[in-house]
Each structure stands twice: as structure tokens, then as C-alpha cells.
Legacy VTK file of the C-alpha trace (Angstrom):
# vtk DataFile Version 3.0
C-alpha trace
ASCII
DATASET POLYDATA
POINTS 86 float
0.000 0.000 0.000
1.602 3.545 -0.755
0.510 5.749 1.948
-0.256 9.765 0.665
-1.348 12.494 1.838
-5.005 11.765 0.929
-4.601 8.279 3.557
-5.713 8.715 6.533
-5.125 6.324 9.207
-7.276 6.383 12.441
-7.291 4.513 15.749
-10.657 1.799 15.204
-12.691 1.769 18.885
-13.773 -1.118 19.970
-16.552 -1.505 22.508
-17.774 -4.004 24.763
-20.576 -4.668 26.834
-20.187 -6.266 30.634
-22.792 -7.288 32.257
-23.374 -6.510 36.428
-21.728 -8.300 38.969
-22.430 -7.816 42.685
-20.578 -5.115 43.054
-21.171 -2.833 39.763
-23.589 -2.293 37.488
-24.169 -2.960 33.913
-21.140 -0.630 31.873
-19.069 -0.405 28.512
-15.554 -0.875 27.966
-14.561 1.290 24.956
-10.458 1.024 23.959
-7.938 1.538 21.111
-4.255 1.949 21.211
-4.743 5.362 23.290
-5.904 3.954 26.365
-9.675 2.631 27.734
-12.694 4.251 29.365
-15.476 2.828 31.658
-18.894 4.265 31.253
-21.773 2.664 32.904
-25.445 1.744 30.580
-27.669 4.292 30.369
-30.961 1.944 30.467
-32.981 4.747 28.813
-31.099 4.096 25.735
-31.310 1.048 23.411
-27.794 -0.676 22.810
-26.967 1.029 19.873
-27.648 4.331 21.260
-25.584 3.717 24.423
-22.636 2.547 21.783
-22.834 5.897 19.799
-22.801 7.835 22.863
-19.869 5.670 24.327
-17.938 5.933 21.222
-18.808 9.907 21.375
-17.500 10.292 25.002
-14.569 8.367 23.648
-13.245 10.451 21.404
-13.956 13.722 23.329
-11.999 12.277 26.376
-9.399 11.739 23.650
-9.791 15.259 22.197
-10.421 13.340 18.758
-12.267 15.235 16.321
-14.631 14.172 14.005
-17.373 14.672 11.086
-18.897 10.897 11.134
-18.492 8.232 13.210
-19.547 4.957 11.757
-20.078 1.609 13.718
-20.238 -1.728 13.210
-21.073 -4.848 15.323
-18.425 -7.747 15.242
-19.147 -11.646 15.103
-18.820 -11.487 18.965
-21.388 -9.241 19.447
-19.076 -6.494 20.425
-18.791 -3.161 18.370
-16.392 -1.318 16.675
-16.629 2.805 15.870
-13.958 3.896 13.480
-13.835 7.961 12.678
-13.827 10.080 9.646
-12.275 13.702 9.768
-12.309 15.803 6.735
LINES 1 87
86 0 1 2 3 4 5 6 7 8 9 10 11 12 13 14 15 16 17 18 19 20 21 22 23 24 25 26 27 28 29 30 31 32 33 34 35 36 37 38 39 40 41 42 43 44 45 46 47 48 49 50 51 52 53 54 55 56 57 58 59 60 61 62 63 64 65 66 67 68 69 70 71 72 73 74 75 76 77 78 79 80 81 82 83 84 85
């Protein structure tokens, strides 16, 4: 692959869901090569509305700017957000 200056090469995020356990609640895991963040579910979302949002929080904790974020599910049932800046 010859890399340019129109390739852009981002950090995906991948996001996971843990269930509770007797001493926390339900929560994401969202991580990429800069590090990992905790958030707990928001049970007035649905899950793909608590993945946006985690994947949001993500990349503002990250100072990561963006113009789309677009998500996919894996064969695990976890997710993955990868980012597009213009």
C-alpha cells in the first residue's frame, strides 16, 4: 500500500458490553491503542444508542475530532466505531 497524503489512518474503537456483577452495574468498555474508558449503561437508551454515545465520550476524552463516526457490530457481538475527519 503507498501511503499519501489523501490516507488517513485512524485509531478503530472497539466496545464491549459487561454485564453486572455484585458489586457494579451494567457498563461499557470502549479502547484503542490510546488507552480505555469505563462508562456505565444508560438503560434509557437502546444498545446502539448507548454505543454511539460511548464511542462519542470516547473520542472527546481523547480530544479526537470528528465529522462521522460509523459503527459496526463484530461476530462477537461487540462493536467497533472507526472515525472520519475531513
Amino acid at each position: 500500500m503507498i501511503i499519501t497524503e489523501q490516507t488517513k489512518i485512524y485509531q478503530a474503537i472497539h466496545i464491549k458490553w459487561f454485564g453486572p456483577s455484585a458489586h457494579k452495574p451494567s457498563r461499557y468498555k470502549a479502547r484503542s491503542g490510546a488507552g480505555s474508558i469505563w462508562v456505565t449503561k444508560n438503560y434509557g437508551l437502546n444498545t446502539e444508542q448507548n454505543v454511539r454515545v460511548i464511542a462519542e465520550e470516547y473520542c472527546k476524552r481523547k480530544g479526537w475530532p470528528y465529522d462521522m463516526l460509523y459503527i459496526g457490530q463484530l461476530y462477537d457481538g461487540s462493536y467497533v466505531a472507526v472515525l472520519l475527519h475531513e
